[in-house]
C-alpha positions in Angstrom: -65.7 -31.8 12.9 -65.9 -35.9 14.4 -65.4 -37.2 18.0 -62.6 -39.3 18.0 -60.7 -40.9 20.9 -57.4 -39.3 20.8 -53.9 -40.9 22.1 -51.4 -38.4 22.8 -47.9 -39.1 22.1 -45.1 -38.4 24.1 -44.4 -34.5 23.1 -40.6 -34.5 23.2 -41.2 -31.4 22.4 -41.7 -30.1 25.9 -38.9 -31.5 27.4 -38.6 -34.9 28.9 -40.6 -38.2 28.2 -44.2 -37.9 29.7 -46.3 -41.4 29.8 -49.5 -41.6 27.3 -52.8 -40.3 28.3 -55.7 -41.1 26.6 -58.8 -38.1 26.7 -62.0 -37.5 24.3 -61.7 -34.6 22.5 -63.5 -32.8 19.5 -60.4 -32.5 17.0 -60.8 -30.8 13.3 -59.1 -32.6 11.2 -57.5 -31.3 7.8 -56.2 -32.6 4.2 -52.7 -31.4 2.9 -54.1 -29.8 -0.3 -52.3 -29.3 -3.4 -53.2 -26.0 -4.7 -52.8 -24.0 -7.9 -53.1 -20.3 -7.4 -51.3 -17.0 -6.9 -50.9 -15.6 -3.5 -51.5 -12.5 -2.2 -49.6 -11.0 1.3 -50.8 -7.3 2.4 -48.2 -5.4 4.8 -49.3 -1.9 6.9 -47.2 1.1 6.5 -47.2 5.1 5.5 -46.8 7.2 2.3 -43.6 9.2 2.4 -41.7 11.8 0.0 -39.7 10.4 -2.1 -36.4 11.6 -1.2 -34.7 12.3 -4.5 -37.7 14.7 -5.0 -36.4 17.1 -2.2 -34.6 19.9 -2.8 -33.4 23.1 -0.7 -32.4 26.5 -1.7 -29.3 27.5 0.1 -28.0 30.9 -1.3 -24.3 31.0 -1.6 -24.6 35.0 -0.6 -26.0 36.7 2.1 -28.7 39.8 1.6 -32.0 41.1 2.0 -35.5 40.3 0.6 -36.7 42.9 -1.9 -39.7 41.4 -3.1 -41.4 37.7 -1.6 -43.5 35.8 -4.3 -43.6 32.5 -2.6 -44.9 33.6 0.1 -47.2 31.0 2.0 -46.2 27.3 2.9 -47.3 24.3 0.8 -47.6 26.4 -2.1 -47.0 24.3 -5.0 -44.1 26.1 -7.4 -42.9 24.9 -10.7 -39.2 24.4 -11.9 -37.8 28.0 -12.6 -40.3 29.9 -10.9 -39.0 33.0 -9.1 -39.7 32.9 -5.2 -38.0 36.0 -4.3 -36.1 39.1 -5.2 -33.2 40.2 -3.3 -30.0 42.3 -3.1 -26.6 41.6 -2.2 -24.0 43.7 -1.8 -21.8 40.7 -2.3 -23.6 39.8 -5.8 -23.6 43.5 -6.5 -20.0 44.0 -6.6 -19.6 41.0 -8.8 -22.1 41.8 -11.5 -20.1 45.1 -12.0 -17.3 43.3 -11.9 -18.2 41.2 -14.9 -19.3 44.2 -17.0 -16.0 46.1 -16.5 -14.2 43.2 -17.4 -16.9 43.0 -20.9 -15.9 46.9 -21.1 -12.1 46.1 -20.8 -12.2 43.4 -23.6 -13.8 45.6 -26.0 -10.3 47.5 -25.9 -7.8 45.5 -25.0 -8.8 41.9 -25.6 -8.7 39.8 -22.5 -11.2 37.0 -22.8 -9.8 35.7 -19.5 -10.5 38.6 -16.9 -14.0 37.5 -18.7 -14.0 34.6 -18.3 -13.4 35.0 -14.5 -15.8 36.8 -13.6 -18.7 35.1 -14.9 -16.9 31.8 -13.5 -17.2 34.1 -10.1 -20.9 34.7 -10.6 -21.7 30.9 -11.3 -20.3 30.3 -8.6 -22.5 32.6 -6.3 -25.4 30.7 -8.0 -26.3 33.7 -10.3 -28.8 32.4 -12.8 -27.4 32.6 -16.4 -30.1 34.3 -18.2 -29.5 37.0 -15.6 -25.4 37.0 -15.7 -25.7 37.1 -19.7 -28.7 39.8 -19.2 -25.4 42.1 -18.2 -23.6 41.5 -21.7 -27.0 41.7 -23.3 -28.2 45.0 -21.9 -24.6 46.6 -21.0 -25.8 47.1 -17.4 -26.6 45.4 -13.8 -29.5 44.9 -12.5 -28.6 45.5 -8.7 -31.2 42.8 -7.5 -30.7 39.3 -8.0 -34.1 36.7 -7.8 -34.0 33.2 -6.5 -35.6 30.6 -8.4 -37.2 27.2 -7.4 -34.6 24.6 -8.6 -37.9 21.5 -9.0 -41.6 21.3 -8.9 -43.0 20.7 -5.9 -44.6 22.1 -2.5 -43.2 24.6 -0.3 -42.9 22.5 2.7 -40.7 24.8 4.6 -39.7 28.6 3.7 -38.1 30.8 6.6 -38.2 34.3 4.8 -40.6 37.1 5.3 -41.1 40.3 3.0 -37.9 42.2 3.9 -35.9 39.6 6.0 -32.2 39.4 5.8 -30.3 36.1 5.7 -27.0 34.8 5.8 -24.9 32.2 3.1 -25.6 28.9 3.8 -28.7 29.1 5.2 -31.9 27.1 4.2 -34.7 29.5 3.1 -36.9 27.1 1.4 -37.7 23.2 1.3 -39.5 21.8 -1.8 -41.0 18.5 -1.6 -42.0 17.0 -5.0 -44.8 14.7 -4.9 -45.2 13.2 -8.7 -43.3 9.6 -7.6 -43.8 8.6 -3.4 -43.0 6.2 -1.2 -44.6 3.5 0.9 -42.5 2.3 3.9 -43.6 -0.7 5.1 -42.8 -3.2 8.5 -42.3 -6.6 7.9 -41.4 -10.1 9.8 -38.8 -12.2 9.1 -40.7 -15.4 7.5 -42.2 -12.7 5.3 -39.4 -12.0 3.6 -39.1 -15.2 1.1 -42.3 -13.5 -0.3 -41.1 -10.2 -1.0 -37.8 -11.8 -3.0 -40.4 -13.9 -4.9 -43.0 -11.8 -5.5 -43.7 -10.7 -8.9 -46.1 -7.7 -8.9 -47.3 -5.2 -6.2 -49.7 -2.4 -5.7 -51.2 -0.1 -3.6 -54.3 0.8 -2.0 -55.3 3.9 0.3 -58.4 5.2 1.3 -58.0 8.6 -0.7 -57.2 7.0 -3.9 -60.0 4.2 -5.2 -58.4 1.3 -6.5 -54.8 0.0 -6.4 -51.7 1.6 -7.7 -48.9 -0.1 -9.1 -46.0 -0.1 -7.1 -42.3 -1.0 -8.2 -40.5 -4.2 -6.6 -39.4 -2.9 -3.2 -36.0 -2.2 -1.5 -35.4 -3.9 2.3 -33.7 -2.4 4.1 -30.4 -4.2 4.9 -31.3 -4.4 9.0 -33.4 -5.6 11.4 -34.7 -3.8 14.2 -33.8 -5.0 17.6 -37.0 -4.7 19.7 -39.7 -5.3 17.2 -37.7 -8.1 15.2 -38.8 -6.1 12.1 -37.3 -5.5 8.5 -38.4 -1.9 6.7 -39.5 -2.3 3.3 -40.1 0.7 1.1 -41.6 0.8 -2.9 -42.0 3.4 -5.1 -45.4 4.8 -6.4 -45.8 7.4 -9.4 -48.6 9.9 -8.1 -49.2 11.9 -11.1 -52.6 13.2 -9.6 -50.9 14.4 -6.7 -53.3 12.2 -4.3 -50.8 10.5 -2.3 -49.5 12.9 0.1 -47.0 12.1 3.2 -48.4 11.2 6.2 -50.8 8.9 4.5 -51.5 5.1 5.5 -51.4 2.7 3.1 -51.4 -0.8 2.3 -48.8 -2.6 0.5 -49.6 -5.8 -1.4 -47.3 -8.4 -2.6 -48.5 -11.1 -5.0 -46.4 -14.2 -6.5 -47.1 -15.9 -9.8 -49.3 -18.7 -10.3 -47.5 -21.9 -8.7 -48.7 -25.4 -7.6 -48.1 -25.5 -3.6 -49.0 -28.7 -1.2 -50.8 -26.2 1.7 -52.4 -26.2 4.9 -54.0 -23.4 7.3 -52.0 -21.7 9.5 -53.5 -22.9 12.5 -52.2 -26.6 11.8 -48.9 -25.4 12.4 -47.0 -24.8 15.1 -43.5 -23.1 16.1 -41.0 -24.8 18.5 -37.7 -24.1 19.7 -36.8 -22.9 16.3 -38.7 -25.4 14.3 -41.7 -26.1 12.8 -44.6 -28.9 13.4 -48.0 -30.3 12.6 -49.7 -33.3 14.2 -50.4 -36.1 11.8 -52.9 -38.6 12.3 -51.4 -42.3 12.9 -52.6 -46.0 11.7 -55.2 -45.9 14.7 -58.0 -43.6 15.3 -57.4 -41.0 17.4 -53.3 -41.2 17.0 -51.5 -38.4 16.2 -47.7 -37.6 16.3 -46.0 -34.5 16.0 -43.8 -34.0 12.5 -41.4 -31.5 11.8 -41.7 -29.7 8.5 -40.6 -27.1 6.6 -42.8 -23.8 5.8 -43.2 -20.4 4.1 -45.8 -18.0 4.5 -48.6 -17.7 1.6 -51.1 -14.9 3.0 -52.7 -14.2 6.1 -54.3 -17.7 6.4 -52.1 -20.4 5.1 -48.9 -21.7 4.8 -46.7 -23.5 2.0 -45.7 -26.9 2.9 -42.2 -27.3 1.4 -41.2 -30.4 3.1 -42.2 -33.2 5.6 -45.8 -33.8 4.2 -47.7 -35.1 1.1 -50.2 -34.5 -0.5 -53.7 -35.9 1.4 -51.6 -36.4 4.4 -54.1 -35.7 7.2 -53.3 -33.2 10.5 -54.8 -31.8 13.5 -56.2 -28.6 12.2 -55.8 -26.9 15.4 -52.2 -27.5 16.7 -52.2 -25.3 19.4 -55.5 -27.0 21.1 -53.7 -30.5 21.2 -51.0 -29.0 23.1 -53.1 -27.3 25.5 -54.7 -30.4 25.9 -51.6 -32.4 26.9 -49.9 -29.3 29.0 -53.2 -29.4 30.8 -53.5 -33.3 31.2 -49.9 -33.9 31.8 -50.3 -30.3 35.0 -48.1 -28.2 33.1 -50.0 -25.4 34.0 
């Protein structure tokens, strides 16, 4: 930090031409760096279900619950597992249905009223080992069982032991949780970053270390109040660890690149435009220059244009404004 004697220029900036003003001040003064390094960007956001891991069974019958196996919430089921036994009249009738038609061929020879009726049972959502049980056995079984179509949790089940229920109504919600997602907010000048960005992982508190994430989707809008973009990256969660609900920290890095920098604090928006002040031939002379920017990490800025290397700014933008708004009776 030096005490220097500090001429401010007219800030066009602010509207019209204001006459110069000269005021000691303690001004930090920074270096345009050129730096060699990968950066790193963290965004806030929560662990969700991955959506193509969600599944419901929705019987294409009505009937009554014979027997409930999965019988409590968030119980984890595997692919195949039965989670009830039930009868239906509807099912019923077309089981026997089926086996006359396999008594029928044996004397007369039509594959096709065969045929038929096990298209008919398919179509209900019999199981096949149970619909080929019937030719096996030469009998029905007059209950029918309903079987967990993936692995996951039971997140939602709306059966009891003897209920009834109707065709077309959800009676169980299974949430697989072997691949998740982080959904993330993010600002606009973040964006560049996420296009660029080469690798990214994540880090929870119920997890220790970082997992590898895959490059993320954006979401293709922007929300009005916030001025947000949604990002969202998939995580394999093989331990199960990562459960919905969850926050979570998403980071972005980009490969090793040389960048000319400067902290973000040197830098200044302005009616759509970026600035820094740069020092002048004379002590204590700065003028305001517009460059062109993209955001590194929390604490720095790319310089893409507008600067050179060793150039030398006002590190604190924002306090030389102040200083003239105050000077000058803006406020």
């Amino acid at each position: 930090m030096k005490k220097v004697l500090i001429l401010i220029l007219p800030f066009l900036l602010f509207g019209a031409e204001k006459p110069s003003v000269e005021q000691l001040f303690n001004v930090q003064i920074v270096k345009v760096q050129k730096v060699t390094a990968t950066y790193e960007k963290s965004f806030y956001g929560l662990i969700k279900a991955d959506e193509r891991l969600v599944t419901e069974v929705v019987p294409r019958f009505g009937g009554y619950v014979v027997k409930l196996y999965a019988d409590t919430t968030f119980e984890e089921v595997k692919k195949g597992e039965i989670l009830a036994k039930v009868y239906s009249p509807q099912v019923y009738k077309a089981k026997e249905e089926y086996l006359n038609s396999l008594n029928f061929l044996k004397k007369r020879g039509d594959s096709n009223m065969v045929e038929s009726a096990r298209r008919k049972l398919l179509l209900l959502g019999v199981d096949k080992k149970e619909i080929d049980a019937i030719k096996t056995k030469g009998r029905v079984d007059p209950y029918t069982t309903l079987r967990a179509p993936s692995r996951g949790f039971i997140f939602e089940k709306s059966l009891l032991q003897g209920s009834a229920f109707k065709a077309k109504s959800p009676l169980f919600k299974i949430v697989g949780l072997q691949r998740v997602w982080i959904e993330a907010k993010v600002s606009e000048p973040d964006l560049p970053l996420l296009y660029e960005a080469k690798s990214f992982e994540v880090e929870t508190k119920a997890v220790k270390g970082r997992l590898k994430a895959k490059k993320p989707v954006i979401y293709p809008t922007i929300d009005r109040k916030s001025a947000l973009a949604t990002i969202r990256a998939e995580i394999e969660n093989p331990t199960l660890r990562l459960m919905p609900g969850m926050f979570a920290t998403l980071f972005a890095k980009s490969e090793k690149e040389t960048l000319l920098t400067l902290p973000r604090s040197a830098v200044i928006r302005k009616m759509g435009s970026w600035y820094v002040f740069k020092a002048g031939e004379f002590e204590g002379e700065y003028e305001p220059v517009e460059v062109e920017v993209k955001p590194l990490d929390n604490e720095n800025y790319a310089i893409l244009s507008g600067l050179e290397e060793g150039d030398e700014v006002v590190g604190r933008a924002l306090f030389l404004i102040d200083s003239d708004a105050q000077i000058n009776g803006l406020f």
